[in-house]
N, C-alpha and C positions, 0 to 999 in steps of 0.2 A: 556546545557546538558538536564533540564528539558525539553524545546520544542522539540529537536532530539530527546530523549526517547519516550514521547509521541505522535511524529508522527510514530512513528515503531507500538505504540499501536493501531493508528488509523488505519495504514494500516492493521497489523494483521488482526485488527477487519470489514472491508472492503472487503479486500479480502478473507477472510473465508466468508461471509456472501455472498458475489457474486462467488463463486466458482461455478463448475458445479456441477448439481445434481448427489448425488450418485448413482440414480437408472442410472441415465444417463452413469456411468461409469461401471457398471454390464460389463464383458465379460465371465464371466465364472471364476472358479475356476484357480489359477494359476497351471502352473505342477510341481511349488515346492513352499513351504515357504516363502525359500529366495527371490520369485520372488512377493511375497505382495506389493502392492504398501499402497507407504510413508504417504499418504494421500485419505479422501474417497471422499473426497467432500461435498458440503451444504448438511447438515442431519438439523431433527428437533431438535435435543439435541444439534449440535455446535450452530446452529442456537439461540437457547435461550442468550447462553454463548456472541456470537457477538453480537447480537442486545442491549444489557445490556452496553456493552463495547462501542460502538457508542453512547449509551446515555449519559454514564459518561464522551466520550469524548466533546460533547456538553454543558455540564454542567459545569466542570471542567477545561479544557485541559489549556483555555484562563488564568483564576483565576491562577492557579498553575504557568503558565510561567510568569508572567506580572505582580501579586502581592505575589509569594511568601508564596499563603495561603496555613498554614499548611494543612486544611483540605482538600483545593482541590489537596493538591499532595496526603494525606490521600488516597481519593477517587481514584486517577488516577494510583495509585501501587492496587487498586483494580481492576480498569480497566484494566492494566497489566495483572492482573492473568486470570480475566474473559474472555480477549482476548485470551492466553493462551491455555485455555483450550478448546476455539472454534476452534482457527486455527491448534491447536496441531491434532485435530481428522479433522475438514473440509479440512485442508494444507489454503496455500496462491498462490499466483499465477501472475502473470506477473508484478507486484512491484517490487516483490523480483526477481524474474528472471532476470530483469534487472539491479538491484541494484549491483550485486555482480561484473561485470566487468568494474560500474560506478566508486566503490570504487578502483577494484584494481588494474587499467588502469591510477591511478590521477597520475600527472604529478605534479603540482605545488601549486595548492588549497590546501589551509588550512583556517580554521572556522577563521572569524572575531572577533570574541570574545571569551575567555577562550580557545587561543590557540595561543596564539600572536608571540609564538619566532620563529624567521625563521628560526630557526637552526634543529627546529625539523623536521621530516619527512613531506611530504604532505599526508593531509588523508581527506575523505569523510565521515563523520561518518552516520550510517548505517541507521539511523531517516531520515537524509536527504539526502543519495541515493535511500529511496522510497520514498519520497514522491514529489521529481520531476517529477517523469515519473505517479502520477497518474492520475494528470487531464487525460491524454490523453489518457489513460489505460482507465479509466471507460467510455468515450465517445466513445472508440472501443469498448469496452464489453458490451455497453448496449442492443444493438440488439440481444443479444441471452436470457436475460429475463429484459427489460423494466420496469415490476409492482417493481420484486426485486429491481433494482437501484431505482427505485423512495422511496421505503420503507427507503432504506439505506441515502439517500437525507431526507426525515423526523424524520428521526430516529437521526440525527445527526441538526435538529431543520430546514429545510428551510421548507418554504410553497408550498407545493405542491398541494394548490387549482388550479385546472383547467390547472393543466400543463399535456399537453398530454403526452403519455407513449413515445412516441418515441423520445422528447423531456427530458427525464427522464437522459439523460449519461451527455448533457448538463448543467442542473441544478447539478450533482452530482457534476463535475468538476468546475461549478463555487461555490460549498459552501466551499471546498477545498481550490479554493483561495483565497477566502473571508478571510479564516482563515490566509491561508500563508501572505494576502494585510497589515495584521497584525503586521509581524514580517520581512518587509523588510532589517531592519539594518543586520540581522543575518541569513536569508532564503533569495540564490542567487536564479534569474531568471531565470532557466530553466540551461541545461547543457550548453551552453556558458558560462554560468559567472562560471565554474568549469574550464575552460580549454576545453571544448573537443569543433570542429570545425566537418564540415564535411568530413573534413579526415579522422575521427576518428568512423565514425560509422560501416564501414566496421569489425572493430575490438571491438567494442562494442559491434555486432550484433555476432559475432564469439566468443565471452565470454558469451550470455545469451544463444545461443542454446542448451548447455549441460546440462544446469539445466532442465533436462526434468520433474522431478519428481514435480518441482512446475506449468511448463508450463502446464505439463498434468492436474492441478488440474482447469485452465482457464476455463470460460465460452463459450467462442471461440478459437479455436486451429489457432494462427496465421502462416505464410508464413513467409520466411525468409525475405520478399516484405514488409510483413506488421510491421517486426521489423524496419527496412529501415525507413520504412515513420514515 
């Protein structure tokens, strides 16, 4: 429960932080209210709130799940909030877009630990249907701003001496798994060890397109092709 809470926080704080720029969403006034969108995108004020929340989870994330330390859960319900309050104003974006029909498509998966009876339903819990899909999330979105991923790559503790920017979604993806390399007993390998197969992305890809309002918040606006791949 600790490590799946906290990776929901990682991504929050991730995704807010690589969002698109809100100047970049500018079209003009909507022609009603109700038609505001959910989210504005990376500003400098979410911006503070994620990159704080990236540190705490570097600091912390590991301590909290693996010894239990009060302080570092202390710090990581700090992280919570902090993330919170970036992604609440920046949104989040193609994690979560695709989390939602990883969870509610599950067939047979259920967590390996603290969830042991087969009698209960199968479920995905929400920590780790994002943070499957992000290696591969930040390695597409790096090309539309490279310095930010790499920020978010140091920000989150890897060395980013002399790593070139366009190499930047790379490095973001493997510090992610560094973390996940971690927690294999209880963090499955990619969506196979969930159950889904390539039969199943057709329908995968047909549950993340209507989450528009996070899609839209992405740094790159993917193809139905690129959900596919």
């Amino acid at each position: 429960l600790t490590a799946f809470s906290g990776l929901d926080v990682l991504c929050h704080a991730l995704e807010s932080f690589t969002a698109v720029p809100y100047w970049q969403r500018c079209t003009g006034a909507p022609s009603s209210p109700l038609l505001r969108p959910a989210y504005q995108g990376s500003n400098p004020i979410a911006e503070i709130w994620s990159a704080y929340a990236l540190q705490q989870c570097a600091t912390y994330l590991r301590r909290a799940v693996e010894h239990n330390d009060p302080v570092a859960r202390e710090q990581m319900c700090l992280a919570a909030t902090a993330a919170g309050v970036g992604f609440g104003n920046a949104g989040v974006h193609l994690c979560h877009a695709m989390s939602y029909p990883i969870s509610s498509l599950v067939r047979d998966y259920r967590p390996s630990s603290g969830y042991e009876h087969s009698s209960k339903p199968a479920i995905v819990p929400h920590g780790l249907s994002v943070i499957l899909t992000a290696p591969s999330v930040f390695k597409w979105t790096c090309s539309a701003d490279p310095d930010r991923h790499l920020r978010a790559a140091a920000l989150l503790g890897a060395n980013v001496n002399n790593v070139k920017p366009a190499d930047a979604g790379l490095l973001l993806a493997d510090t992610i798994q560094s973390l996940l390399s971690h927690w294999t007993a209880f963090v499955p390998d990619g969506l196979g060890a969930l159950g889904y197969g390539s039969a199943d992305i057709e329908r995968l890809v047909k549950g993340t397109l209507p989450q528009k309002k996070v899609i839209d918040v992405a740094p790159r606006q993917p193809s139905v092709e690129d959900f596919q791949w």
